[in-house]
LUMVO-590506 format. One record per residue: chain; residue number from 0; residue in one letter; x, y, z of N, C-alpha, C in turn. Coordinates in nm, 2 decimals, decimal comma, padded with zeros to 4 digits. Atoms other than C-alpha are relative to their C-alpha. Last residue first. Layout:
// LUMVO-590506
+-------+-----+------+--------+--------+--------+--------+--------+--------+--------+--------+--------+
! kette !  nr ! rest !     nu !     nv !     nw !    cau !    cav !    caw !     cu !     cv !     cw !
+-------+-----+------+--------+--------+--------+--------+--------+--------+--------+--------+--------+
!     A ! NUM !    a !      X !      Y !      Z !      X !      Y !      Z !      X !      Y !      Z !
...
+-------+-----+------+--------+--------+--------+--------+--------+--------+--------+--------+--------+
//
This chain:
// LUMVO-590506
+-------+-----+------+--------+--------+--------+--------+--------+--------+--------+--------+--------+
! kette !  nr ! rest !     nu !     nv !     nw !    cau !    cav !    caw !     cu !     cv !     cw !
+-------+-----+------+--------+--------+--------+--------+--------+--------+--------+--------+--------+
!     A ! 166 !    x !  00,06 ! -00,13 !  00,07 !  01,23 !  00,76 !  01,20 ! -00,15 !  00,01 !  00,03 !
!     A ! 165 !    x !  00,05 ! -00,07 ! -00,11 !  01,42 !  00,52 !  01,45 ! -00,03 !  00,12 ! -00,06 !
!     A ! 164 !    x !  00,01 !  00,09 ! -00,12 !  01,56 !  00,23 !  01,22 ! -00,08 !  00,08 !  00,10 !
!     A ! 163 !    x !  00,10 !  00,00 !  00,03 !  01,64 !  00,49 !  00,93 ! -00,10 ! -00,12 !  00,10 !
!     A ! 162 !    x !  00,06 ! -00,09 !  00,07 !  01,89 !  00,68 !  01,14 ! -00,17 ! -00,05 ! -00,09 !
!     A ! 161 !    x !  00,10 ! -00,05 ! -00,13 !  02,01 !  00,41 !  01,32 ! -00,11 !  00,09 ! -00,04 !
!     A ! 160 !    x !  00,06 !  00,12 ! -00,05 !  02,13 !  00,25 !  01,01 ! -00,11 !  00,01 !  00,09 !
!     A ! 159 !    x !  00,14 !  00,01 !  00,08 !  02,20 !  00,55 !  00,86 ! -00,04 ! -00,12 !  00,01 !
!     A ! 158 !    x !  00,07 ! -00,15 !  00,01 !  02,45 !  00,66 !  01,15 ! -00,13 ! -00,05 ! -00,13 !
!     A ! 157 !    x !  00,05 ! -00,03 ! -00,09 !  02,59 !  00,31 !  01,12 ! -00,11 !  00,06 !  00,06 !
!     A ! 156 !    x !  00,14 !  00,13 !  00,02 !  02,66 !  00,28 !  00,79 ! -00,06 ! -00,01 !  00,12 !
!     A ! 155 !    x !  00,09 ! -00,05 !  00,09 !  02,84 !  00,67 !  00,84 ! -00,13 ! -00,16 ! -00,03 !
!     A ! 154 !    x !  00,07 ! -00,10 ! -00,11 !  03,04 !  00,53 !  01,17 ! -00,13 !  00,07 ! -00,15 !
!     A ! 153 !    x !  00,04 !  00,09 ! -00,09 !  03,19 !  00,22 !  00,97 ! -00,11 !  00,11 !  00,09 !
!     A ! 152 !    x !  00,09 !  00,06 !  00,12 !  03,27 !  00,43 !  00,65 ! -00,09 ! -00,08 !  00,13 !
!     A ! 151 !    x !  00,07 ! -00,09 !  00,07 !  03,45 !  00,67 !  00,90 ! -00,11 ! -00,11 ! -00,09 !
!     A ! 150 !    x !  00,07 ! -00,03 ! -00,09 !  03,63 !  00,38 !  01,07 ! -00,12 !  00,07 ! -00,01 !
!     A ! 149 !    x !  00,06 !  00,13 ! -00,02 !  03,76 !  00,24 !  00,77 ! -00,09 !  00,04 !  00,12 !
!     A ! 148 !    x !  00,13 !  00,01 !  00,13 !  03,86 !  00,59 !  00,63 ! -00,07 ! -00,15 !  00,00 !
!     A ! 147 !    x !  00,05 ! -00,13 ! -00,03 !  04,06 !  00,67 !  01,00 ! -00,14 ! -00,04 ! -00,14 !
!     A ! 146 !    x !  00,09 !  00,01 ! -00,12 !  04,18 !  00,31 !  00,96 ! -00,07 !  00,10 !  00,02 !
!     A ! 145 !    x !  00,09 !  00,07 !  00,04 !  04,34 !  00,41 !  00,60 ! -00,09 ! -00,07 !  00,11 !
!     A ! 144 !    x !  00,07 ! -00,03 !  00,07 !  04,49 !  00,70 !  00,75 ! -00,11 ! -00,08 ! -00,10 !
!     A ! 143 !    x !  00,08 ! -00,06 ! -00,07 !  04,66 !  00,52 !  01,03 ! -00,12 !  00,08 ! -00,15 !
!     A ! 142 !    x !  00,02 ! -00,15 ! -00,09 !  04,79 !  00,31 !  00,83 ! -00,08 !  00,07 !  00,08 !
!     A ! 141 !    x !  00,08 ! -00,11 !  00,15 !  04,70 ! -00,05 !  00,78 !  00,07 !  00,15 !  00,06 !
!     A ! 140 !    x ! -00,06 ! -00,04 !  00,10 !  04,93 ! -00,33 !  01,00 ! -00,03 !  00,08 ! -00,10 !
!     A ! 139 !    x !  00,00 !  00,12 !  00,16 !  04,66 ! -00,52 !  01,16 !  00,09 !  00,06 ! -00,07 !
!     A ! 138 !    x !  00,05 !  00,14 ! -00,02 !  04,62 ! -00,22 !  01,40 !  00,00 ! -00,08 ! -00,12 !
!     A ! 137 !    x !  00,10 ! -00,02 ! -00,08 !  04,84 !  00,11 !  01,37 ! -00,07 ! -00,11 ! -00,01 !
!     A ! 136 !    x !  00,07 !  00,17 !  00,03 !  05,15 !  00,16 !  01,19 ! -00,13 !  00,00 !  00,14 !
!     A ! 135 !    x ! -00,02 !  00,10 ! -00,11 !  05,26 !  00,55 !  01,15 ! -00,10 ! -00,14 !  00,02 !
!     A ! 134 !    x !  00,06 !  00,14 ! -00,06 !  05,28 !  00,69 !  00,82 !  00,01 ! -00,05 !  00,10 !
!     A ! 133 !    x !  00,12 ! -00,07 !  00,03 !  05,42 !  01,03 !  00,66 ! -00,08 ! -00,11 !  00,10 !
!     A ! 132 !    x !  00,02 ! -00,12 ! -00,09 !  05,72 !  00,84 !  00,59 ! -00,15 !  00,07 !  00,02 !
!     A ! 131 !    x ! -00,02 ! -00,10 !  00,09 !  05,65 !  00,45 !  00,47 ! -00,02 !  00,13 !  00,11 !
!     A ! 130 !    x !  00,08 ! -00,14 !  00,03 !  05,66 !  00,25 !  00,75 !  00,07 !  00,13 ! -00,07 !
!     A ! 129 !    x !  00,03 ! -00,10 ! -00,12 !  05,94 ! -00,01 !  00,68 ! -00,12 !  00,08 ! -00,01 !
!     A ! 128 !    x !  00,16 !  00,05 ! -00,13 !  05,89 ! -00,37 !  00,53 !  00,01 !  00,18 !  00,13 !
!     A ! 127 !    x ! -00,07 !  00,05 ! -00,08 !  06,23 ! -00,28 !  00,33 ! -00,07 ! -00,05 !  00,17 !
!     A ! 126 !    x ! -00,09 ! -00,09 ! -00,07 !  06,11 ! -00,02 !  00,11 !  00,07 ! -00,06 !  00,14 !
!     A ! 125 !    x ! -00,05 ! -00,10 !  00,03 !  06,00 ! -00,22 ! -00,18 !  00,07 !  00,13 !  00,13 !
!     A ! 124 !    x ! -00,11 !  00,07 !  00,06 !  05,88 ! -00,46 ! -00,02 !  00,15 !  00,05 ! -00,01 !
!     A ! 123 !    x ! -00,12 !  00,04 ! -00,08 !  05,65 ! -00,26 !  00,15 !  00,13 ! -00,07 ! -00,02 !
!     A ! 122 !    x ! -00,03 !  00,14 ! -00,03 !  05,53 ! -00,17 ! -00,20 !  00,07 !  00,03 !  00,14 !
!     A ! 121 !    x ! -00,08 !  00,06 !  00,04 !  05,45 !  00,25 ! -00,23 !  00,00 ! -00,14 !  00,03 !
!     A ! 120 !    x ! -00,08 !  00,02 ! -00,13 !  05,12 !  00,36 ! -00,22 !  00,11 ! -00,06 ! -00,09 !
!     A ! 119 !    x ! -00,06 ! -00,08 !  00,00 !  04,95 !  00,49 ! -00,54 !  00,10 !  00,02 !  00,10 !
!     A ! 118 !    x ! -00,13 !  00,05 !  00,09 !  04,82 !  00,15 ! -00,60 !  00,10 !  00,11 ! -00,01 !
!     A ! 117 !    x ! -00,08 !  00,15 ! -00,04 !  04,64 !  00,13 ! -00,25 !  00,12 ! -00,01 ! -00,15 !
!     A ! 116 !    x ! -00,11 ! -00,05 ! -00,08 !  04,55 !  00,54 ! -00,33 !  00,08 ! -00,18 !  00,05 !
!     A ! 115 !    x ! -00,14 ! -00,11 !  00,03 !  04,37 !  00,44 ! -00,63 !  00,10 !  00,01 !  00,12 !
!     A ! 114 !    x ! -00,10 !  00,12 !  00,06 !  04,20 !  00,10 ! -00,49 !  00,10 !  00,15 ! -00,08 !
!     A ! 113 !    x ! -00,09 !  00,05 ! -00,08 !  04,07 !  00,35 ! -00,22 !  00,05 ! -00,08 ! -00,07 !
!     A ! 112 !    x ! -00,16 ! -00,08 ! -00,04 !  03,95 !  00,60 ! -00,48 !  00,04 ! -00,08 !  00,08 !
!     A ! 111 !    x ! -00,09 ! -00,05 !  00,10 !  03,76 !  00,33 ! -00,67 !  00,10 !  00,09 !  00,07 !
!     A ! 110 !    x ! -00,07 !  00,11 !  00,03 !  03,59 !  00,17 ! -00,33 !  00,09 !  00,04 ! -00,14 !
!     A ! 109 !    x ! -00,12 !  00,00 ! -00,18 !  03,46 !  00,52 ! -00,21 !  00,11 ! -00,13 ! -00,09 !
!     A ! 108 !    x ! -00,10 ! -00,07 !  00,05 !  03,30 !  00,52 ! -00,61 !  00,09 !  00,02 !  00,13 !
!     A ! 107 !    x ! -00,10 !  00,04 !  00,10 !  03,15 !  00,18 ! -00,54 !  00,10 !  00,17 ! -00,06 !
!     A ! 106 !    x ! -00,09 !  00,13 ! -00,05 !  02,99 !  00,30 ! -00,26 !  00,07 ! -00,02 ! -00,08 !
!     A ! 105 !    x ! -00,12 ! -00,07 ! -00,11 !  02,87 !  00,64 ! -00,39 !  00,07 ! -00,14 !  00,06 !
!     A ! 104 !    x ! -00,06 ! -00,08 !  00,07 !  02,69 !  00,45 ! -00,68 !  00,12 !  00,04 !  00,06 !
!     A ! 103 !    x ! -00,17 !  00,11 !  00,07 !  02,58 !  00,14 ! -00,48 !  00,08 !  00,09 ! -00,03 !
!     A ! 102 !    x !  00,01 !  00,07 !  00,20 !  02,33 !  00,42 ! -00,33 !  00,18 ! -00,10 !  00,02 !
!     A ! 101 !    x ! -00,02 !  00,16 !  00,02 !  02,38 !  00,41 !  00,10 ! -00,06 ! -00,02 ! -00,12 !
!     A ! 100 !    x ! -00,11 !  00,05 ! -00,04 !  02,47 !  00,76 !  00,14 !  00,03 ! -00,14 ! -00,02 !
!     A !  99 !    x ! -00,14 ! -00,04 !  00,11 !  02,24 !  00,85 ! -00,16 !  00,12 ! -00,04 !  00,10 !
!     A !  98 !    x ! -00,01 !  00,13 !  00,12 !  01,97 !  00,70 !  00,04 !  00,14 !  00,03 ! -00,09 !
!     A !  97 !    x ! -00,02 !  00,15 ! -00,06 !  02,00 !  00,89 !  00,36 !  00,01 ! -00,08 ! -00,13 !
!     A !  96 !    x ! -00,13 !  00,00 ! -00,06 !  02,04 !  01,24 !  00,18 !  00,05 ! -00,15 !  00,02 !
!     A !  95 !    x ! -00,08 ! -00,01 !  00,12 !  01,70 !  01,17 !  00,00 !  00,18 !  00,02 !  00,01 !
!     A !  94 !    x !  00,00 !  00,16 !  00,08 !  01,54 !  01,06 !  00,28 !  00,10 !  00,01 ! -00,10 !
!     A !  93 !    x ! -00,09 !  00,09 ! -00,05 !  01,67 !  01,41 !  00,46 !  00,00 ! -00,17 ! -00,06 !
!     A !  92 !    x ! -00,16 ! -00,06 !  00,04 !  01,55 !  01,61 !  00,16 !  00,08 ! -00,09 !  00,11 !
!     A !  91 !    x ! -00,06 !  00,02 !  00,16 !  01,24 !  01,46 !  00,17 !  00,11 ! -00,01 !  00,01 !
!     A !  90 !    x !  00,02 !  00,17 ! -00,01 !  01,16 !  01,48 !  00,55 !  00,06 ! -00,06 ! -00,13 !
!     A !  89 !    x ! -00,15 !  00,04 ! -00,03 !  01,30 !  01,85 !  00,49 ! -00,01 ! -00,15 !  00,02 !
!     A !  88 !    x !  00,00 ! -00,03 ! -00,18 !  01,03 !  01,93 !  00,27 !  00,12 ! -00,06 !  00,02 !
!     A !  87 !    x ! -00,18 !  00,08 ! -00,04 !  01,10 !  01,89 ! -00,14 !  00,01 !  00,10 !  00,15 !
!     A !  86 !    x ! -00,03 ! -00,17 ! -00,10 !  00,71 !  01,96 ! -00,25 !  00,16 ! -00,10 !  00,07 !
!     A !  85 !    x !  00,03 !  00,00 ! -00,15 !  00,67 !  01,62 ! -00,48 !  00,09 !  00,13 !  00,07 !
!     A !  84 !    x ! -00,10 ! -00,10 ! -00,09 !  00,63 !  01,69 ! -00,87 ! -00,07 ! -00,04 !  00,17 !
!     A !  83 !    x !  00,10 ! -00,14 ! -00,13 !  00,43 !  01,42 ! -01,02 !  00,12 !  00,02 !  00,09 !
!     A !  82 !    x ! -00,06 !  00,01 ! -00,14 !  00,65 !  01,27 ! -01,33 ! -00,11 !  00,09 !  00,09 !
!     A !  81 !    x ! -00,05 ! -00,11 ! -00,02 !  00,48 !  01,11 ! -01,68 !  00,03 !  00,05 !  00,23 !
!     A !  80 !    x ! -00,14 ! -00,03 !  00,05 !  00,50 !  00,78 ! -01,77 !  00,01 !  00,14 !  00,05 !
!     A !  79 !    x ! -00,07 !  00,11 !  00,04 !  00,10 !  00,74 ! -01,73 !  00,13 !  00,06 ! -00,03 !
!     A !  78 !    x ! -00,10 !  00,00 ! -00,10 ! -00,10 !  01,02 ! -01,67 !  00,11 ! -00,07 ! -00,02 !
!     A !  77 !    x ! -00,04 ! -00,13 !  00,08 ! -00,34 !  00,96 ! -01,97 !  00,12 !  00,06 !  00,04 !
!     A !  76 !    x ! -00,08 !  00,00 !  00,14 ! -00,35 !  00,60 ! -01,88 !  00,04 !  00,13 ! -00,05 !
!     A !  75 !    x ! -00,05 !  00,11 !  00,00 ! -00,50 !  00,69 ! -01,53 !  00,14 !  00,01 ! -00,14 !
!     A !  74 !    x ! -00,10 ! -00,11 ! -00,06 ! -00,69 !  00,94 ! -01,65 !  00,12 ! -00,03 !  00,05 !
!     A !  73 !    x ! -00,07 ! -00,07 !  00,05 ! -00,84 !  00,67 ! -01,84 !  00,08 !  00,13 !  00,05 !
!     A !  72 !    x ! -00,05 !  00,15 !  00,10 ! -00,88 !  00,42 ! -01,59 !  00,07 !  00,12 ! -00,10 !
!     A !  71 !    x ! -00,19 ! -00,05 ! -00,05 ! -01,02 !  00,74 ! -01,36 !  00,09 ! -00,11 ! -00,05 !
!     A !  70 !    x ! -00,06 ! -00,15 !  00,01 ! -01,32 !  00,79 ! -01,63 !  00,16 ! -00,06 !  00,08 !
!     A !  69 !    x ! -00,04 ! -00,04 !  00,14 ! -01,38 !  00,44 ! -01,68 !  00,06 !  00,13 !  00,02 !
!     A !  68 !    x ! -00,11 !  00,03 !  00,06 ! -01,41 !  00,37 ! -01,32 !  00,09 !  00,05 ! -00,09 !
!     A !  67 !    x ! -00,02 !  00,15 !  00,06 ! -01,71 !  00,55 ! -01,26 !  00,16 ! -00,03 ! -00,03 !
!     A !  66 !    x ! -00,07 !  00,13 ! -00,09 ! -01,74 !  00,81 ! -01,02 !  00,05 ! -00,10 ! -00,02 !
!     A !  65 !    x ! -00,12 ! -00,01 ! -00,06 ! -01,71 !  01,10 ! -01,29 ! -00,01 ! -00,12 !  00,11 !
!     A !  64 !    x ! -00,12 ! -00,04 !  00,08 ! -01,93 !  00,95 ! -01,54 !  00,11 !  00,01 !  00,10 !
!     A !  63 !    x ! -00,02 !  00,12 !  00,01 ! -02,24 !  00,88 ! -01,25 !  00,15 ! -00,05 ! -00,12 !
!     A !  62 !    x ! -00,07 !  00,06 ! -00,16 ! -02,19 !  01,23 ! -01,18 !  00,02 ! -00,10 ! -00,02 !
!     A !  61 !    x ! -00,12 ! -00,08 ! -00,07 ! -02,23 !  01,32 ! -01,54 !  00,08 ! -00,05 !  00,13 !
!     A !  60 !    x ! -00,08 !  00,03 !  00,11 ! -02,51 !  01,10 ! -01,63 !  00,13 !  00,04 !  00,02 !
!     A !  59 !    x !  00,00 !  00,17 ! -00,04 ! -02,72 !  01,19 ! -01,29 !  00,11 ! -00,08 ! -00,06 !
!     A !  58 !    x ! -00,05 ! -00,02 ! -00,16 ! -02,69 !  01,56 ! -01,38 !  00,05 ! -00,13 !  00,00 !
!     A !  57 !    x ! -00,12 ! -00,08 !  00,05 ! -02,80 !  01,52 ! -01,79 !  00,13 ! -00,01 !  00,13 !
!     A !  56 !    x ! -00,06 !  00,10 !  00,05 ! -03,09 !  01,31 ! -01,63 !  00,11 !  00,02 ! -00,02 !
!     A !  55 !    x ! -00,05 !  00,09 ! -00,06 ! -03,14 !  01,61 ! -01,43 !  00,03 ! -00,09 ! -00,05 !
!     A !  54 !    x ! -00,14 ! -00,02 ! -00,11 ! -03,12 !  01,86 ! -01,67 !  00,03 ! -00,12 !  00,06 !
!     A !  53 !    x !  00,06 ! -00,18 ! -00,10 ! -03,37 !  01,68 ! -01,92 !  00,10 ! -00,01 !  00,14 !
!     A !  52 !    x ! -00,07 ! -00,05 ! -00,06 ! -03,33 !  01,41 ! -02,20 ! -00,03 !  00,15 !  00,09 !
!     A !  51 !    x !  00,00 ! -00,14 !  00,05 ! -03,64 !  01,22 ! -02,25 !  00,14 !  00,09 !  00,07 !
!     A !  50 !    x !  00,03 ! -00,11 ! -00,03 ! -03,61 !  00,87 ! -02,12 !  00,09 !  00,13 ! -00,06 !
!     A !  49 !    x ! -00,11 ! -00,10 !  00,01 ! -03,55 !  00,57 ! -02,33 ! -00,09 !  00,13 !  00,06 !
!     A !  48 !    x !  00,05 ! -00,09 !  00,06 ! -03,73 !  00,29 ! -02,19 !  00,05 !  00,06 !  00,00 !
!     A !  47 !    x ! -00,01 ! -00,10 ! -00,05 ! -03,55 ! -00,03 ! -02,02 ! -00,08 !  00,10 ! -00,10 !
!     A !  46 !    x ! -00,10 ! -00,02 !  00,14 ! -03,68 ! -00,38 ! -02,07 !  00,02 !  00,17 !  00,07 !
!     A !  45 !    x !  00,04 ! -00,14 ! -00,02 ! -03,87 ! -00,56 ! -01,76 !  00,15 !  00,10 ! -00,10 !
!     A !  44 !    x ! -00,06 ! -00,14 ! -00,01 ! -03,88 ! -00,91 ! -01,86 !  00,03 !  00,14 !  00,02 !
!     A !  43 !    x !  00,01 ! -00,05 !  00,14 ! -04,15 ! -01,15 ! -01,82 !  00,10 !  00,13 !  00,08 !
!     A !  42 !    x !  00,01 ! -00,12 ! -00,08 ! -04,12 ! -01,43 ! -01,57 !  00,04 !  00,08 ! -00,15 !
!     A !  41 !    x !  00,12 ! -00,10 !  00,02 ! -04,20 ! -01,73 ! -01,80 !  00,03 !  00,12 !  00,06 !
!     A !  40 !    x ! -00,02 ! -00,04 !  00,19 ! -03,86 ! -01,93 ! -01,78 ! -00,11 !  00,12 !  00,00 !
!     A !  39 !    x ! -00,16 ! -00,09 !  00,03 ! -03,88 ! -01,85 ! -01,37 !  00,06 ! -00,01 ! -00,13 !
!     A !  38 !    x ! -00,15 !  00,12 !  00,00 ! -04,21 ! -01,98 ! -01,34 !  00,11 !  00,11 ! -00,02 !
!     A !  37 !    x ! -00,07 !  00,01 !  00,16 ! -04,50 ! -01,68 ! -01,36 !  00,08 ! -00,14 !  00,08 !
!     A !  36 !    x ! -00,14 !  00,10 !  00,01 ! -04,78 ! -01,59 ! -01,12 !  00,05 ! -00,08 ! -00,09 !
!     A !  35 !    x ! -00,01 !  00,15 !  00,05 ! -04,96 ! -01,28 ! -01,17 !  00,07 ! -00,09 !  00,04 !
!     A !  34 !    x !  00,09 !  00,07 ! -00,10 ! -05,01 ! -00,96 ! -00,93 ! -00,09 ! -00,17 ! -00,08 !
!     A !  33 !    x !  00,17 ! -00,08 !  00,05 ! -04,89 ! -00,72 ! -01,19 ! -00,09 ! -00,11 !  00,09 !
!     A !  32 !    x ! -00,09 ! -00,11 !  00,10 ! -04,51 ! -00,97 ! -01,20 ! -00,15 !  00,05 ! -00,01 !
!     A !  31 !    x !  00,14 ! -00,08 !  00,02 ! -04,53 ! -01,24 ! -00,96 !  00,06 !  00,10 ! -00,04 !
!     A !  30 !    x ! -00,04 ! -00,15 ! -00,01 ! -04,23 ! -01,53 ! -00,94 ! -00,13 !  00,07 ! -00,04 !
!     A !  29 !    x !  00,07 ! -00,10 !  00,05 ! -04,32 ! -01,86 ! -00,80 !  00,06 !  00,14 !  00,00 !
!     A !  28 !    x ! -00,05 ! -00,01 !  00,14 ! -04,06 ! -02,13 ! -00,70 ! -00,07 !  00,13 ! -00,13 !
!     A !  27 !    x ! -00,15 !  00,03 !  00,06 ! -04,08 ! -02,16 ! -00,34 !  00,10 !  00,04 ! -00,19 !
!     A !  26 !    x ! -00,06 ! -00,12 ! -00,08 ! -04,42 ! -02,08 ! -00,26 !  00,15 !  00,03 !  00,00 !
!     A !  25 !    x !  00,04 !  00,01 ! -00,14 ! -04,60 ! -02,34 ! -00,48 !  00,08 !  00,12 !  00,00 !
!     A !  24 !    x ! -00,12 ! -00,05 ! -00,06 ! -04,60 ! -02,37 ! -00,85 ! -00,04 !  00,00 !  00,09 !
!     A !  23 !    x !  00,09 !  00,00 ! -00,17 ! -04,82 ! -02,60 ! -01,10 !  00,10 !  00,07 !  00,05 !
!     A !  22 !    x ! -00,07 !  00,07 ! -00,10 ! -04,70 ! -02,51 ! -01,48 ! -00,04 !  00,03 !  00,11 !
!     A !  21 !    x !  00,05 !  00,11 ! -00,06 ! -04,95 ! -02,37 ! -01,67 !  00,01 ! -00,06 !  00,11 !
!     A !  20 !    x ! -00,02 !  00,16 !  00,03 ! -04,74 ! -02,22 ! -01,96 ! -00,08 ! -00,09 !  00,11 !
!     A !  19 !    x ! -00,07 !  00,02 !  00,14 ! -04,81 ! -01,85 ! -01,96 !  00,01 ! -00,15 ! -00,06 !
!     A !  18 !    x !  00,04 ! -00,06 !  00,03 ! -04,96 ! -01,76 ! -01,59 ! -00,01 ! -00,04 ! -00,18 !
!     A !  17 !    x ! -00,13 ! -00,08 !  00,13 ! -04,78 ! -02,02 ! -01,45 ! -00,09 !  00,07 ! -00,06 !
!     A !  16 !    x ! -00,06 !  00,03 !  00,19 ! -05,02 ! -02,23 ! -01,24 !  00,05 !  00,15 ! -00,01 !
!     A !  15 !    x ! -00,10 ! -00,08 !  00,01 ! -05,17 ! -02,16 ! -00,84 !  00,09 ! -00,06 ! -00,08 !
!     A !  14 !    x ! -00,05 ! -00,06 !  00,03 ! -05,47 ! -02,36 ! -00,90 !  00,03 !  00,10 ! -00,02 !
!     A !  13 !    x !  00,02 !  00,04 !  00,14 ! -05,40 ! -02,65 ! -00,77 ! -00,03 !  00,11 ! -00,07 !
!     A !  12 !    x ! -00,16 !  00,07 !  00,08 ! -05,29 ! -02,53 ! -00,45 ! -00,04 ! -00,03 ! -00,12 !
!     A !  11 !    x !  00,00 !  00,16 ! -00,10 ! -05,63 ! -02,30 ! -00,42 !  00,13 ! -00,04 ! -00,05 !
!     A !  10 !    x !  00,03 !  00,13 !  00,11 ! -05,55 ! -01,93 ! -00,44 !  00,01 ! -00,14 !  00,05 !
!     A !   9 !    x !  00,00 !  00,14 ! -00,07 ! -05,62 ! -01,61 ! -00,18 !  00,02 ! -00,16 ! -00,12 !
!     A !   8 !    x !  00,09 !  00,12 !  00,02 ! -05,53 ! -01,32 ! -00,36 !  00,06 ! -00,13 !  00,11 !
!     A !   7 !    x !  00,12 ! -00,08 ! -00,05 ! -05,31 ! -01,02 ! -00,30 ! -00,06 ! -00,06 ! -00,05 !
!     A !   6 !    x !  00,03 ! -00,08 !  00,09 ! -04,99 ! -01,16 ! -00,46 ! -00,18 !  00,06 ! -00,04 !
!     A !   5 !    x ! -00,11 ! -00,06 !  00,07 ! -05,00 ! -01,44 ! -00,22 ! -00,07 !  00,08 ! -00,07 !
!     A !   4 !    x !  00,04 ! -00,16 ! -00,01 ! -05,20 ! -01,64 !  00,01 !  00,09 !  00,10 ! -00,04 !
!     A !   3 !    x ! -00,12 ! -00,08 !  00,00 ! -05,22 ! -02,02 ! -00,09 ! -00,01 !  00,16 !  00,04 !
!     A !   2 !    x !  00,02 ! -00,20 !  00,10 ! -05,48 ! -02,19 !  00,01 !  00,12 !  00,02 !  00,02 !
!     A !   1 !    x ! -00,06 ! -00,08 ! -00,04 ! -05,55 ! -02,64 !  00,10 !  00,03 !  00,11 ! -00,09 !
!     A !   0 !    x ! -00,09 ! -00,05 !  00,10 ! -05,84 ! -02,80 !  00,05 !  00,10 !  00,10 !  00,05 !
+-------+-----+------+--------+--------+--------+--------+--------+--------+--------+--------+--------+
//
């Protein structure tokens, strides 16, 4: 005859049964509960008891509060919308330089005063295809002053090119 050796007893294969219902079980499918053997419908629940409140429980409750989710979920939402002040170091203050040179904002306002001064120029036409006074001709036909502000725009995209490229 063949023995089973479990739950501090020696039993024969036949019978090692279900405490509850009977059922035959082997080594594979047996659960013990007080040095019984159950099936896995029969295993008997282990329910919780309300313990007595006392400091440490009180302790345990708490800590276990603050690590939990719940808590930083709500802190979380409580925060929400509102602004966290950042200390304005010079790392700051130079990001914040570097972006404002390349916002759309300041771009498109370069590109408004250079369509002002293009309509505040006079027509070549109008003066007989000559360089206007004040003006000497310089590559592709632009003033010298408008190459100086093409140049400049060209050495500033640059400069924060490199700039954020090698931080």
């Amino acid at each position: 005859m063949e023995e089973l050796k479990c739950l501090d007893k020696v039993w024969h294969k036949q019978c090692f049964k279900c405490t509850s219902c009977g059922m035959t079980l082997n080594m594979k499918n047996y659960k013990g509960y007080e040095k019984q053997p159950y099936c896995e419908p029969h295993y008997p629940k282990t329910t919780a008891t309300a313990v007595t409140d006392t400091p440490e429980m009180r302790r345990l409750a708490e800590n276990t509060k603050i690590q939990s989710q719940v808590q930083y979920h709500a802190e979380y939402e409580k925060m929400k919308g509102t602004k966290t002040q950042i200390a304005d170091d010079p790392e700051i203050q130079r990001h914040k330089q570097n972006t404002q040179i390349q916002s759309q904002v300041q771009y498109h306002g370069e590109v408004e005063k250079k369509k002002k001064q293009e309509q505040a120029r006079p027509d070549r036409q109008e003066l007989g295809n000559s360089t206007p006074s004040g003006y000497s001709k310089s590559f592709f036909g632009l003033p010298k002053a408008s190459c100086w502000a093409v140049l400049i725009s060209i050495f500033m995209l640059l400069a924060s090119i490199f700039i954020l490229n090698f931080r």
